[in-house]
Structure formats: structure tokens, C-alpha cells
N, C-alpha and C positions, 0 to 999 in steps of 0.2 A: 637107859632104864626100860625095864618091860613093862606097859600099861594095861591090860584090860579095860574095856569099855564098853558098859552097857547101852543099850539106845543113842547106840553110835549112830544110826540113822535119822535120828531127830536133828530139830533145831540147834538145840546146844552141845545133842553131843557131836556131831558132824565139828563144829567149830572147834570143838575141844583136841577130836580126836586130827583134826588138819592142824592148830597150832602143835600139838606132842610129837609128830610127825613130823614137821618141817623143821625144830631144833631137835630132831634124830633120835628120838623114843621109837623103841620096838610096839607099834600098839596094833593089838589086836580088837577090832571091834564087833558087839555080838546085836543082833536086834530082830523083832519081828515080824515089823513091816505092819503092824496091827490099823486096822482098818478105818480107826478114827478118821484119818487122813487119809489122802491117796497116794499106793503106792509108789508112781513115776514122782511124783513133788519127793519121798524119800531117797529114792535112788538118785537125782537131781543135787540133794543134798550130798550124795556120799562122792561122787562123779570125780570132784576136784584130788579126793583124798585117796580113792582110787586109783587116778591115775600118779599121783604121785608128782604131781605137779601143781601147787596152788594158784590163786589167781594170778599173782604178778610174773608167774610163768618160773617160780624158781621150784626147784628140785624137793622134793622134800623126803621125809626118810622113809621108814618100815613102814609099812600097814596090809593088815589082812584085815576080811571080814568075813564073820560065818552069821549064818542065818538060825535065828533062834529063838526061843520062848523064857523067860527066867524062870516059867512056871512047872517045867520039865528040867529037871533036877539031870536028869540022861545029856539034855542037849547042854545045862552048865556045865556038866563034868570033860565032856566034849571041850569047851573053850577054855574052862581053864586049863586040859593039857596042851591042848596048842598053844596058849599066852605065855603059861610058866610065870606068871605075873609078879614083878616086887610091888605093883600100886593095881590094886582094882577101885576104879572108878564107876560108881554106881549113878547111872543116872534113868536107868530104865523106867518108864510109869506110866499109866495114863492121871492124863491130866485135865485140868475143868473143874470149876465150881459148879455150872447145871448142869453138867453132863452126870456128873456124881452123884449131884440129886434123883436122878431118873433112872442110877444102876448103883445107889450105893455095893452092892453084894458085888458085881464086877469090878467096883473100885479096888474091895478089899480083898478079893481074890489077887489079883493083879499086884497090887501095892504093899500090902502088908505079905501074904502067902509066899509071893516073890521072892520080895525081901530078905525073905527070912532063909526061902533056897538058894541067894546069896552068902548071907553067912554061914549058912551049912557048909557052902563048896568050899568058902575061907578056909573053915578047920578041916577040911578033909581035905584038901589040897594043899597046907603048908602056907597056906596066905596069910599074912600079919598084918599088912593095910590095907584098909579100905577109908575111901573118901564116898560120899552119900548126896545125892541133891533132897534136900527138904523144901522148905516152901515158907513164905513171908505169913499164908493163910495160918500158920500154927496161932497164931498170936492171937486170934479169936477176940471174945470180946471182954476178956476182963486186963486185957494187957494195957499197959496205958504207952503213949506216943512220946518221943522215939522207942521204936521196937528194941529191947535190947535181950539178949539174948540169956542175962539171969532171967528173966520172965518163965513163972510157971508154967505159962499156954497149957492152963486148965480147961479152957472153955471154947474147943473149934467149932464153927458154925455152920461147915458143908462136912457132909461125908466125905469129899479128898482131903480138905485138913486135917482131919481125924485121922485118916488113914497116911499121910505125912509124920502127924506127932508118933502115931503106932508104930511107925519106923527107927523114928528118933531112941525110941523105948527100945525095941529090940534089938536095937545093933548095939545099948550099953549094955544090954544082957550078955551077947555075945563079949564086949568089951571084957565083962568082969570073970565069965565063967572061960572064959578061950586065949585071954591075952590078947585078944582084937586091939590095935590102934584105929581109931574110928575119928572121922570128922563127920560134919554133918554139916552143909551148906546150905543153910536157905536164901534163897534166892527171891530178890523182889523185883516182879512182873518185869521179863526178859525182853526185847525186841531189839530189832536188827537183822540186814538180811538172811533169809531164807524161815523167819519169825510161821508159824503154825497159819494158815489161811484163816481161822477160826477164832482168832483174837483181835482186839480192838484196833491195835495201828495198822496192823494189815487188814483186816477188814473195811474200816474206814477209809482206808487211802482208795482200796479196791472200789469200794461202791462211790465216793464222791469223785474220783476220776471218769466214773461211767457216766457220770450225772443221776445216779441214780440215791434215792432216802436212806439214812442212817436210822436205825431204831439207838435213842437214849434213855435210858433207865432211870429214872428220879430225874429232879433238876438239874442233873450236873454238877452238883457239889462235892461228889464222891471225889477223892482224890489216893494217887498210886506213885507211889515209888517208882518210876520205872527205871529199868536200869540198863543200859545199852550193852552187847551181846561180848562185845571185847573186854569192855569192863568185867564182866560175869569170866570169862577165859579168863582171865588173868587171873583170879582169887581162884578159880579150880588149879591151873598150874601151879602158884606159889602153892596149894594145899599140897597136892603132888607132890611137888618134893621138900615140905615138911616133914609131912608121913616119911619119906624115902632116908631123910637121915633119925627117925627118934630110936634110940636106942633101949628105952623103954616102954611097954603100953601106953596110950595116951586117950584119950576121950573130951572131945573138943566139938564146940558146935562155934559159927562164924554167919554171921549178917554179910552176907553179898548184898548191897546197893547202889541208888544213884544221892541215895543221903539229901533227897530233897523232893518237894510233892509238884504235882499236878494234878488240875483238879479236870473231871469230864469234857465238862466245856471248853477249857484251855488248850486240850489234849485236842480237841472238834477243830479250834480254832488255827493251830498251827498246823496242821496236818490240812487243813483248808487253805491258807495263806501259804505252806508250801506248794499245791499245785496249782493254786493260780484261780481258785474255784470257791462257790459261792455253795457250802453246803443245804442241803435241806433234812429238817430234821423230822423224826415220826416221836415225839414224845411217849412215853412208855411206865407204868408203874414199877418202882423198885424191884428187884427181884430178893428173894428169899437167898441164904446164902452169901451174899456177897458182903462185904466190910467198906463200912466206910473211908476209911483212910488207913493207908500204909506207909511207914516211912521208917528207915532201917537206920538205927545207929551203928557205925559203920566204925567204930575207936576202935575196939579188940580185935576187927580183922586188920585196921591196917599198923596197929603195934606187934601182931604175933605173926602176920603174912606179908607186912607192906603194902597191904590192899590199900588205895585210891582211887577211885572214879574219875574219868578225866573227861567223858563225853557226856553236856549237857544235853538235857532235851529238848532244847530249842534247834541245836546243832547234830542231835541225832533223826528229830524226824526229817529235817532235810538229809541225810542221809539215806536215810530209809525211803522217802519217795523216789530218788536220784536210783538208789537199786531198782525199785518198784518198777519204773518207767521203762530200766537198760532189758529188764525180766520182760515185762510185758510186751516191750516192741517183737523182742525175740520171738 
């Protein structure tokens, strides 16, 4: 199969785009190195898939990458003639609840404007699938617990949510006026190695390894889904080749989770008890934006995809330190 892949250089998609690779997908991945992050941590991410050799040192197949913006419609049309793609997998964004807050207008440029010069290249290039990453944030605040995916998500409460659900919207547009077969995956809070510098488990591990203060936002009661990084691969792969055999348009949205909570503190506490270490805390007021609890009901993806979660979070953040450590020594 031919893949496309946006924000092949990220977290999830670097993962995605090395498992498509290593059982022998042609993928091509596109991204733009966008400055949220730094770009050596991206190219770091892409290294393994590049060379065509994954961790365990086995073989793995095709991949190219080109360097690109989705907001330049010139540099898509670019990637899709080199992909020739049967599965575009969109996972390009910026991402962040406070970041959002402090540039909604670049969120929506990026996220929603993007987007959309995704499905444009779909119908102008002969592309029939696309799989999408969405976000748990859609669920906002009138959705009730477990998240489940008939939920209106009338009511986002940062500007990246918003601009998440405004994706959701647009790609059934395209569904309905273009014959687009469209999934849409959201995804609840991702981690695992090569996880954003800028998020909680790697953050925390980073600073209470140094011995250095954690800032916590409210009491700690907040609680997240999280969902470890293979578990997340594997519901994009089965998506993949869904889309790869429908023989009619299709329009599907799917709860990627770990289908169980943790709460701030808990999150402090095991990612402390894995390195060995007595955290210190700087208490903090709530922030604006963020949802109290997340937690994915996860039936429909694993009756229509076979989705199951197999890595608890007790057993992922000890994995997650165990990378941490093998990175940092390097």
C-alpha cells in the first residue's frame, strides 16, 4: 500500500510512519519542522525511519520524506505526486491547549486552513482516503463521561479544540460533496517514547530527575486518559487499512484510548516512584482551557477496528522513564 503522511516528523507520526514501513507500506512522509519544538528532537524522531532500519535493528520497507508546509497547497501538490497515495494519513497540527490560547489565529490558520488544503489535494489528485487525527479536547464541556463518539461536542473550550472539531466538519463536507472516505481519530493524551518535550510525562520525568520543581495546576484532581504511543499505532494502522479495502464512501470518527483515568497527582506519583525520586511541587492556579477529566469509550473502535489497549499506565510510565534515562545518558 502507498501511505502519505503528514507530520511524519512528529511524535505520533514518526511512529506511525516506522510501523507502515516495517510491514512494507510505500510511505511517503511530508512535515515542516515547525518551530514549536526543536528541530534536531524532530529529525531524531525521523533517523530510525530513515535509515530504514528500526530499533530492533530489523529491515524495514519504503519511505521517503519531503519537507513541507500543508499551508502551501504548491508544496502538497508536490507530495502527493510523489506518494501517488491509496491512504493519506493526516496527522499534521499544531498542537496545545495554552499555546492556542495565546495564538488562537495561528492555530486556525494551521489546523483548520491546512486541513482543508488537504482535502483539496484529495480531489485534485484522485485520493479517496483519508484517515485524520482529531483530539479527546473536542468533547468540551457539555459531553458527559465516557466520551463517546455520538456526542455532539457543541461546546470546545480552547481554541485547538475548536479548531480539531472544525476539521471534523470539514472533512464530512468533503465526504459528502467529493466521495471522500474520511475517519477521524481522536486521540486521548498520547505518551511514549519520543512524546513532545512540552507535555506532562516528559516534562515531569525531565524536571523531577534534575531534582528540580514541578508547577501543578489545581489540586491535582484533574484527570486524563492517557494512552500509550503503540496503543495509538495500532488504531491508526487498523484505520489504514479499513479505508484501504471500503468499497464505498465511508465517514467514521473512532475514540483512540487507554479507556481508563488518572488523576494529576497519581500521574506525579508514579512517574516519581519510577525514578527513584521525591518530587517537589510549586502549586499553581487552574489554568483556563483545560478539562477536567478525559476518558474514551473505546466499544466502536474495537468492534469496527479491533482496537484494544494493552499498555497500562502504571506499566507505561515505567517505560517511558526506562527511554528517558537510555535518551538522556546519550
Amino acid at each position: 500500500m502507498r501511505v502519505f503522511v503528514t507530520g511524519a516528523a512528529g511524535f505520533i507520526g514518526s511512529h506511525l510512519c516506522e510501523r507502515l514501513a516495517s510491514r512494507g507500506d510505500a510511505v511517503v512522509g511530508f512535515d515542516n519542522f515547525d518551530a514549536f519544538y526543536g528541530r534536531p528532537i524532530k529529525e531524531r524522531n525521523l533517523r530510525e525511519v530513515l535509515t530504514g532500519v528500526d530499533a530492533s535493528g530489523t529491515k524495514t520497507g519504503s519511505f521517503a520524506f519531503i519537507e513541507g508546509d500543508i499551508r502551501q497547497p504548491e508544496a502538497l501538490a508536490a507530495g502527493f505526486r510523489t506518494a501517488a497515495p491509496d491512504v493519506v494519513v493526516h496527522l499534521a497540527a499544531l498542537a496545545g491547549v495554552r499555546p492556542s490560547i495565546a495564538e488562537p489565529g495561528r492555530y486556525a490558520d494551521v489546523n483548520v486552513r491546512g486541513t482543508q488544503n488537504i482535502l483539496d489535494a484529495c480531489h485534485a489528485h484522485g485520493v479517496t482516503r483519508l484517515a485524520q487525527a482529531s483530539s479527546s479536547s473536542v468533547y468540551g464541556l457539555d459531553s458527559a463521561v465516557p466520551f463517546r463518539e455520538s456526542d455532539p461536542c457543541l461546546r470546545p473550550v480552547s481554541p485547538y479544540a475548536a479548531t480539531k472539531r472544525a476539521c471534523e466538519l470539514i472533512a464530512f463536507t468533503a465526504h459528502h460533496l467529493n466521495a471522500l472516505s474520511v475517519t477521524n481519530l481522536r486521540f486521548f493524551t498520547v505518551y511514549g517514547p519520543r512524546q513532545r518535550p512540552d507535555l506532562a510525562i516528559h516534562k515531569f520525568t525531565r524536571l523531577i530527575s534534575a531534582g528540580q520543581p514541578i508547577q501543578l495546576f489545581g489540586d491535582g484532581s484533574t484527570s486524563r486518559d492517557y494512552t500509550w504511543i503503540d496503543d495509538i499505532v495500532d488504531g491508526c494502522v487498523a484505520s489504514v487499512d479499513q479505508l484501504a479495502g471500503d468499497q464505498t464512501p465511508a465517514f467514521r470518527t473512532y475514540n483512540l484510548g487507554g479507556s481508563q483515568t488518572t488523576t494529576l497527582r497519581q500521574l506525579v506519583d508514579l512517574i516519581a516512584g519510577a525514578l527513584g525520586r521525591t518530587p517537589a511541587i510549586e502549586p499553581l492556579p487552574e489554568q483556563p482551557g483545560d478539562m477536567k477529566r478525559t476518558l474514551a469509550d473505546v466499544s466502536l473502535a474495537a468492534r469496527e477496528l479491533g482496537y484494544q489497549p494493552h499498555v497500562p499506565i502504571g506499566e507505561g510510565i515505567t517505560r517511558f522513564v526506562e527511554w528517558y534515562r537510555r535518551t538522556h545518558a546519550a
